[in-house]
MIDOSE-1310 file (N, C-alpha, C; in nm, 2 decimals, decimal comma, always signed):
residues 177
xxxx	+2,39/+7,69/+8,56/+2,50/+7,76/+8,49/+2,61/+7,77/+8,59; +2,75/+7,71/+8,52/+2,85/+7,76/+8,65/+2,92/+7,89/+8,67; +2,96/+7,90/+8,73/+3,07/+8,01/+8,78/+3,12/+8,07/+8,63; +3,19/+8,03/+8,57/+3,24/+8,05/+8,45/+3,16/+8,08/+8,34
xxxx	+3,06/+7,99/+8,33/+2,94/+8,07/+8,21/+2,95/+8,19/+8,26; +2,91/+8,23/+8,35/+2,81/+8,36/+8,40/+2,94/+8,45/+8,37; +3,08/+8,45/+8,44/+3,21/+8,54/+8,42/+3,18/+8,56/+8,30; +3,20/+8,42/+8,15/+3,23/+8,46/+8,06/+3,05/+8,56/+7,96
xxxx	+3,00/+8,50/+8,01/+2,86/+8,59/+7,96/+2,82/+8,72/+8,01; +2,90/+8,75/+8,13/+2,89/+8,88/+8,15/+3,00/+9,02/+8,08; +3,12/+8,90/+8,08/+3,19/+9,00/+7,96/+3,15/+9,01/+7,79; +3,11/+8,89/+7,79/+3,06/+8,95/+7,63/+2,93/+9,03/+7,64
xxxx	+2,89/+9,00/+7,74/+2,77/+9,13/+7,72/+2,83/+9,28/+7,75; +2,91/+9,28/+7,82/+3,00/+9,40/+7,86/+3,06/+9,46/+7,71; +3,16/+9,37/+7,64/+3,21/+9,44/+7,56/+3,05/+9,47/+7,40; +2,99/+9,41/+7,42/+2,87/+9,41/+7,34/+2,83/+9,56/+7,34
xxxx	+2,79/+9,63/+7,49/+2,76/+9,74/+7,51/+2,86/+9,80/+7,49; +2,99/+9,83/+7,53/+3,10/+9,92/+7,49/+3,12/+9,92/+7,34; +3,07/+9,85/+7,26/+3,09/+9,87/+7,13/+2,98/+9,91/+7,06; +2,90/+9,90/+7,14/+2,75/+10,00/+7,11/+2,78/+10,11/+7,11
xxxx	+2,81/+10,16/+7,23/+2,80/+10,29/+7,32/+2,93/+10,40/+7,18; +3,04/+10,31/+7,14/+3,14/+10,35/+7,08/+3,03/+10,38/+6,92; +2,99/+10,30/+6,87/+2,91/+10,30/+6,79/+2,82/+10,41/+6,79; +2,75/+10,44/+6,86/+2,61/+10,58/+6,85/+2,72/+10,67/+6,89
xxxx	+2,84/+10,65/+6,94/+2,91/+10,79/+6,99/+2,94/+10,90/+6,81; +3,02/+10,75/+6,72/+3,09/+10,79/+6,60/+2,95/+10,80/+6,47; +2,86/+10,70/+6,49/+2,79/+10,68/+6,38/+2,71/+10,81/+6,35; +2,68/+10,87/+6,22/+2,62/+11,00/+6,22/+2,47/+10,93/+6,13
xxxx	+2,35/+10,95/+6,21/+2,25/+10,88/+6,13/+2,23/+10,93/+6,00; +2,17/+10,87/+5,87/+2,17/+10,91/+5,77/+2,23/+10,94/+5,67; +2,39/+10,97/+5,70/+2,51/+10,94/+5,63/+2,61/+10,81/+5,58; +2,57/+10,77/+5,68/+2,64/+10,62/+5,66/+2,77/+10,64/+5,69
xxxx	+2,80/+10,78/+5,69/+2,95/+10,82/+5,74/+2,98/+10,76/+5,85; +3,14/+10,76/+5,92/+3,16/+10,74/+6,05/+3,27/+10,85/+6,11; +3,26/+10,89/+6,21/+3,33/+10,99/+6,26/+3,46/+10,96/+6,26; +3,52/+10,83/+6,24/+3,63/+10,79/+6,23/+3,68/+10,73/+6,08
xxxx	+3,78/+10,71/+6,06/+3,86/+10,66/+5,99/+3,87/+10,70/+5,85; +3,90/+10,67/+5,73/+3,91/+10,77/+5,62/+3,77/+10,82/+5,56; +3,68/+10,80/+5,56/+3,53/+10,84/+5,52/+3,52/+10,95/+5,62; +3,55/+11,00/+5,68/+3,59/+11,11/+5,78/+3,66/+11,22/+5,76
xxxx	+3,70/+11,24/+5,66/+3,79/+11,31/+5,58/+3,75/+11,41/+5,49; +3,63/+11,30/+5,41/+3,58/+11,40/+5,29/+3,56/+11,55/+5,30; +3,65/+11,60/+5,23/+3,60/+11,75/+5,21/+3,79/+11,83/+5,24; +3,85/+11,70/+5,30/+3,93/+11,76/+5,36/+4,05/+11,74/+5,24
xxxx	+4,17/+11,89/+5,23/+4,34/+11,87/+5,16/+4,34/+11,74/+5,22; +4,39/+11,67/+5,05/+4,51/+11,53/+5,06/+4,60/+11,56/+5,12; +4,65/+11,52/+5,24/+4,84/+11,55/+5,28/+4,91/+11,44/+5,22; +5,03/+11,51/+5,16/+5,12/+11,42/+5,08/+5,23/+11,46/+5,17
xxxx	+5,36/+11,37/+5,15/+5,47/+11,31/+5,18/+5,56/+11,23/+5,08; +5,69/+11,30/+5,08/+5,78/+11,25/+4,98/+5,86/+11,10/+5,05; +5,83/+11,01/+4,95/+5,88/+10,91/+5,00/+5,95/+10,82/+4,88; +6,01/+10,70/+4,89/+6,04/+10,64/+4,79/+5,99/+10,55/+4,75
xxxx	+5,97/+10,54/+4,63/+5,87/+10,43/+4,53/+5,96/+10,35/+4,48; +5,87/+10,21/+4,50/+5,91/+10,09/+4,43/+6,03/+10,09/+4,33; +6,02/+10,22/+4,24/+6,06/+10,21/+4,12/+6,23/+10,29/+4,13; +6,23/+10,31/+4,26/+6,40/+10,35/+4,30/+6,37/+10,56/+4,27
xxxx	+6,27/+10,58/+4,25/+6,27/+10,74/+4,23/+6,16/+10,80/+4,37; +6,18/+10,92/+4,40/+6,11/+10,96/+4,52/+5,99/+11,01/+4,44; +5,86/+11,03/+4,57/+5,77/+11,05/+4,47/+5,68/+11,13/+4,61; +5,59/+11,19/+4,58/+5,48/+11,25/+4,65/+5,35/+11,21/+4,60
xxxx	+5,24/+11,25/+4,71/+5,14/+11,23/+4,64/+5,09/+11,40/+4,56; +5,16/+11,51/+4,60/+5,12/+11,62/+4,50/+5,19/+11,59/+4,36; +5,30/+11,50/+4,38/+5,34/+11,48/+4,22/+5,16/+11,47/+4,13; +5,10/+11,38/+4,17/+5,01/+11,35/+4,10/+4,90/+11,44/+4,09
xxxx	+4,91/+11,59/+4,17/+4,78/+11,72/+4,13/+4,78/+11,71/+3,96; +4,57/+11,73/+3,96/+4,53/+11,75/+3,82/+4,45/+11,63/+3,80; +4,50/+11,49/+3,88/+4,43/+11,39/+3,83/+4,35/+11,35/+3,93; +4,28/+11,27/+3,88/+4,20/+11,16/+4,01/+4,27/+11,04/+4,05
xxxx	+4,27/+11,03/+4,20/+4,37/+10,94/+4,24/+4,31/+10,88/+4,35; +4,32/+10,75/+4,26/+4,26/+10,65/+4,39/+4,41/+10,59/+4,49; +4,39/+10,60/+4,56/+4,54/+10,63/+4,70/+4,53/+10,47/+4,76; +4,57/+10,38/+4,78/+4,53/+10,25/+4,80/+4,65/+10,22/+4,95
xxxx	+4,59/+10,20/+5,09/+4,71/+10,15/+5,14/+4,71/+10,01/+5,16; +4,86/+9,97/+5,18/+4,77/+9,80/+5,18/+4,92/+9,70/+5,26; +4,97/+9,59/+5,24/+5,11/+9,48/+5,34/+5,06/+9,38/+5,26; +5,13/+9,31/+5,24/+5,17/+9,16/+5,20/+5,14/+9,08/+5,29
xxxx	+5,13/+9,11/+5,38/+5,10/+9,00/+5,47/+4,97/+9,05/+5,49; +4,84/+9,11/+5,44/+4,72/+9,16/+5,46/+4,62/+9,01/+5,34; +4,57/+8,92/+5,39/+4,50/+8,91/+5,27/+4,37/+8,97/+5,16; +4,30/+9,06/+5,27/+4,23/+9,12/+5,15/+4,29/+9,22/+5,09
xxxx	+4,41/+9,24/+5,07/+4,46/+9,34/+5,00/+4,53/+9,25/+4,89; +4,60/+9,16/+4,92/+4,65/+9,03/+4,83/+4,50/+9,04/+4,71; +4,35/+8,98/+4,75/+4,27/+8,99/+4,64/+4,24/+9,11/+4,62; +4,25/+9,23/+4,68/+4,24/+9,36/+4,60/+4,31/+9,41/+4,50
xxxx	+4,44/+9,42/+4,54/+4,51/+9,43/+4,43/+4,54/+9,46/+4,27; +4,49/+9,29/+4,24/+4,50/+9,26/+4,13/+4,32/+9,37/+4,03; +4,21/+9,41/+4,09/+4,12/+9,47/+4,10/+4,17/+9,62/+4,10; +4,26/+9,64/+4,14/+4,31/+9,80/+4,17/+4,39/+9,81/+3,97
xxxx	+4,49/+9,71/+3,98/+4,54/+9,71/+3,86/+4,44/+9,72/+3,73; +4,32/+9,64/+3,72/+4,22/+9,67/+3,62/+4,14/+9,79/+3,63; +4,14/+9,84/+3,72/+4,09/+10,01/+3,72/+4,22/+10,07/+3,68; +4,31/+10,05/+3,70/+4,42/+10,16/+3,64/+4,44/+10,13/+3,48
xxxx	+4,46/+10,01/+3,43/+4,46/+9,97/+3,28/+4,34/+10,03/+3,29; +4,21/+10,06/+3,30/+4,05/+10,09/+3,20/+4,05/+10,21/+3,21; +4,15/+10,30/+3,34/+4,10/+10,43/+3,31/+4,23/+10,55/+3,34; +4,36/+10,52/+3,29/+4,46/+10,60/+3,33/+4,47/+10,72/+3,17
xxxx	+4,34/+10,61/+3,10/+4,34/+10,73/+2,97/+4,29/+10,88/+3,01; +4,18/+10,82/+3,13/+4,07/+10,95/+3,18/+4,12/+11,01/+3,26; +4,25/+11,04/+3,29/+4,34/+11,11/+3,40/+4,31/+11,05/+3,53; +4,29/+10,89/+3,55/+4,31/+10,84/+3,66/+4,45/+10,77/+3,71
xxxx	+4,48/+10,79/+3,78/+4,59/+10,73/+3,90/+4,60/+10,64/+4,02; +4,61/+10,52/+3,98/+4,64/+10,46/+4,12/+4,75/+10,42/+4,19; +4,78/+10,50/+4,33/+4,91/+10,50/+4,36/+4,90/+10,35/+4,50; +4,95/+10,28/+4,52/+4,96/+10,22/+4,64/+5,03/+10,19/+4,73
xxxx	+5,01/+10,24/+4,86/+5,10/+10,32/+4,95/+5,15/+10,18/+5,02; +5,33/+10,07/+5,02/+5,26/+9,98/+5,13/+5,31/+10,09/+5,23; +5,24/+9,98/+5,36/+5,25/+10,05/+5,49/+5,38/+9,96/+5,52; +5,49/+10,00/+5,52/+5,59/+9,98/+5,67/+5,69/+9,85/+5,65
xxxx	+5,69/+9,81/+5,52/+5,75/+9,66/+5,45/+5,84/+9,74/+5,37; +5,98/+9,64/+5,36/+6,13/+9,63/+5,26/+6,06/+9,72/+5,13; +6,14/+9,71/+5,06/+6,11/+9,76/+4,90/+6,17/+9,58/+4,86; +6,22/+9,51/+4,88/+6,22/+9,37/+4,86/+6,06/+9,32/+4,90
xxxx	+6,07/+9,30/+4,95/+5,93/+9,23/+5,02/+5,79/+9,31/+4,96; +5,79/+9,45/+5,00/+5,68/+9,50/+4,85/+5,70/+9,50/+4,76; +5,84/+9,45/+4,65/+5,86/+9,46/+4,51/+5,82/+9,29/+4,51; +5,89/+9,23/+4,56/+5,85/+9,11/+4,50/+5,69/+9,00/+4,51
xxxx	+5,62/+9,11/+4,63/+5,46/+9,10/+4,63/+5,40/+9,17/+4,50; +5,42/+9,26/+4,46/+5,38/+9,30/+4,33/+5,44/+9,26/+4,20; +5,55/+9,21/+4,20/+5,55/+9,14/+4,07/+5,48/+9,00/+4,06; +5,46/+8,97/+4,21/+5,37/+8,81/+4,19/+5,23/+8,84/+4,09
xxxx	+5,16/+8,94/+4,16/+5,06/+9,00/+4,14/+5,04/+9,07/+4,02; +5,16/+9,09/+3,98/+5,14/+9,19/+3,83/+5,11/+9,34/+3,85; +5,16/+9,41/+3,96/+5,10/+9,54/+3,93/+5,21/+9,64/+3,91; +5,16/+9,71/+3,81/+5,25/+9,82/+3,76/+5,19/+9,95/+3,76
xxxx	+5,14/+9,97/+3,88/+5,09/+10,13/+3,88/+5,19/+10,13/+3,96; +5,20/+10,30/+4,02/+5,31/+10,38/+4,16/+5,29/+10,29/+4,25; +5,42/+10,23/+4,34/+5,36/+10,15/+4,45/+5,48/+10,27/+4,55; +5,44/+10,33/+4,65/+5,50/+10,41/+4,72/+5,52/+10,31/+4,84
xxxx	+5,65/+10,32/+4,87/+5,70/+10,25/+5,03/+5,69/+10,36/+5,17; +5,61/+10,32/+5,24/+5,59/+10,36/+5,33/+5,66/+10,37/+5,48; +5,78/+10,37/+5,49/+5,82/+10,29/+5,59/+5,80/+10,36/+5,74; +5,75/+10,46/+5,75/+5,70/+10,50/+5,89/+5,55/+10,54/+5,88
xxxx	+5,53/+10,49/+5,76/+5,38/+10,46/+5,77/+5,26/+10,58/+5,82; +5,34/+10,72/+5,73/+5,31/+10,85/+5,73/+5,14/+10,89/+5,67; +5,13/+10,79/+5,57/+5,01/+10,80/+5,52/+4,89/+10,77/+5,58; +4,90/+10,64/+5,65/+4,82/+10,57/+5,72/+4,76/+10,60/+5,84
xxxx	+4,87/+10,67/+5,90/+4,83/+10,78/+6,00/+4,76/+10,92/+5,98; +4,78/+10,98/+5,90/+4,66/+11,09/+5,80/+4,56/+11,08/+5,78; +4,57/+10,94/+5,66/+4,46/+10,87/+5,63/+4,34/+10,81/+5,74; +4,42/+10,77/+5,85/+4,29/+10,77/+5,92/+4,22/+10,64/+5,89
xxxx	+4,36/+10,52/+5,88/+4,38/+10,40/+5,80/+4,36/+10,30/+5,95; +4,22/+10,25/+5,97/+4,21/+10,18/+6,06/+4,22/+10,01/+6,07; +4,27/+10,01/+5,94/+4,34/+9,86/+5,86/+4,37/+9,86/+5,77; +4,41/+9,75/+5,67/+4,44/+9,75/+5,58/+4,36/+9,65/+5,48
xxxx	+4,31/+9,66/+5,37/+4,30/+9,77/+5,31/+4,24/+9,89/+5,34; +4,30/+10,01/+5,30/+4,24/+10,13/+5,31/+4,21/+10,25/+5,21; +4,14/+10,27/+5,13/+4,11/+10,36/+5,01/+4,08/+10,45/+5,03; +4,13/+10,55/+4,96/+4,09/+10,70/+4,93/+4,08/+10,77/+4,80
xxxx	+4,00/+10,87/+4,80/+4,00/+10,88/+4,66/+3,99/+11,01/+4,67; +4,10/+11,10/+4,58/+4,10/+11,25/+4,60/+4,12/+11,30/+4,47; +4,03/+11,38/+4,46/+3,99/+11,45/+4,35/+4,12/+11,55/+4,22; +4,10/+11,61/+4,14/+4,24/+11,65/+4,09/+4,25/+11,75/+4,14
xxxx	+4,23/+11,90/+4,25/+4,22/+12,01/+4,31/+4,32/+11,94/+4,46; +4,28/+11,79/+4,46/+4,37/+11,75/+4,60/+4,30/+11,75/+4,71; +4,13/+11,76/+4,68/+4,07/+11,69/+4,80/+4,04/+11,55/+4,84; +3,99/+11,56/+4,92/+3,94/+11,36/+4,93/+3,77/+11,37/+4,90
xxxx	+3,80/+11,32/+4,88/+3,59/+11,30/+4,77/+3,55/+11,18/+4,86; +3,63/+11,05/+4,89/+3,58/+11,01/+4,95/+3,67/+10,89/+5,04; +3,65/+10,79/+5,17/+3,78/+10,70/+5,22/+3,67/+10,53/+5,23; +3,73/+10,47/+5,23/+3,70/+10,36/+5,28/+3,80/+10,25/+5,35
xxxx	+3,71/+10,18/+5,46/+3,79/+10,07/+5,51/+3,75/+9,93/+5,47; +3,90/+9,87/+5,43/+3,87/+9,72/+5,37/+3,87/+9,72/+5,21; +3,87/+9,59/+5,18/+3,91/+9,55/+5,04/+3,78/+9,64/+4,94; +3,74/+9,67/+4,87/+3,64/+9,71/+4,74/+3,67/+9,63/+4,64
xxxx	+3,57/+9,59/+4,58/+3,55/+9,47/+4,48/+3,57/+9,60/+4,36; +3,63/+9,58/+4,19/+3,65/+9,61/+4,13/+3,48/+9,67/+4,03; +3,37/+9,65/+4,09/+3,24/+9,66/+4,10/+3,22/+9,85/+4,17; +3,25/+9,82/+4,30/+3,28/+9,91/+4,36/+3,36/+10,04/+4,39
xxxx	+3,52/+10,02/+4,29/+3,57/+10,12/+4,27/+3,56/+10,18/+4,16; +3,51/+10,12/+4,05/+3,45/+10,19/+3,97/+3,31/+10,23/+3,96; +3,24/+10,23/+4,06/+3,09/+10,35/+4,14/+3,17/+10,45/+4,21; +3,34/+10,39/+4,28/+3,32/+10,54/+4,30/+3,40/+10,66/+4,25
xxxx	+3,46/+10,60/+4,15/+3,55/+10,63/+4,04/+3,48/+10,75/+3,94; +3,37/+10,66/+3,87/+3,31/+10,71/+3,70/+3,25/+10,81/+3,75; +3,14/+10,84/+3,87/+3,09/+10,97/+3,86/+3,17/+11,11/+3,87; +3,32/+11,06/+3,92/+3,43/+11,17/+3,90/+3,43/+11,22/+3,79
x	+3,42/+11,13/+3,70/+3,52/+11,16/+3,54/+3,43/+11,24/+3,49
């Protein structure tokens, strides 16, 4: 083995352990929870911020106290938010009768550039523009996609990181209702 295996085998064993070590630090056994990022949250006030929505009117997220609100952050240039999306929009068509709300926060992109990603896509729920990306930092948004779901009192019930299949936000949707 040369010189170079052994450098490079000793760093991947290196970062191997540091991502362990980071791992048992955050992981809480039995929960599945993680000390970090929006599943870290539960229990905790939604913080809102008035910002401006797609639709040219300012908006918060306490505009929406009373309902259940699934909080969606997400970029155009993100592709599993690209296939989430269109899945976010079919939970809002099947359940905005049952006082559900899906708002989608982007992070940090034009109102050009998130308006014309969403009309590719077809979605017509709240799309909130984010441009200092106030949410995502709260949220506890360690990529994108990033979901939350807060109850109509304005707690978070629950966070997740990455895309959710339309399977999945409605498990964690219906037992609200």
């Amino acid at each position: 083995m040369g010189r170079k295996s052994i450098v490079l085998l000793v760093a991947v064993a290196t970062a191997a352990l540091i991502a362990a070590a980071i791992a048992a630090v955050y992981w809480q056994p039995g929960t599945g929870a993680s000390g970090v990022g929006p599943a870290s949250l539960r229990g905790s006030p939604a913080q809102s911020f008035t910002v401006p929505r797609l639709d040219d009117h300012m908006s918060s997220l306490n505009n929406f106290r009373g309902r259940l609100v699934v909080l969606n952050l997400w970029a155009s240039w993100c592709p599993p938010c690209r296939a989430e999306l269109p899945d976010l929009q079919r939970l809002y068509d099947g359940y905005r009768g049952r006082n559900v709300v899906v708002i989608a926060v982007n992070e940090g992109e034009s109102a050009e550039r998130a308006g014309a990603f969403a009309r590719a896509l077809r979605v017509h729920f709240p799309i909130f523009l984010d441009e200092n990306q106030s949410y995502g930092r709260v949220y506890a948004a360690l990529g994108l996609p990033t979901t939350v779901i807060i109850n109509p009192a304005g707690r978070i019930v629950q966070g997740f990181d990455g895309a959710l299949t339309f399977d999945q936000m409605k498990a964690a949707v219906v037992p609200l209702l």
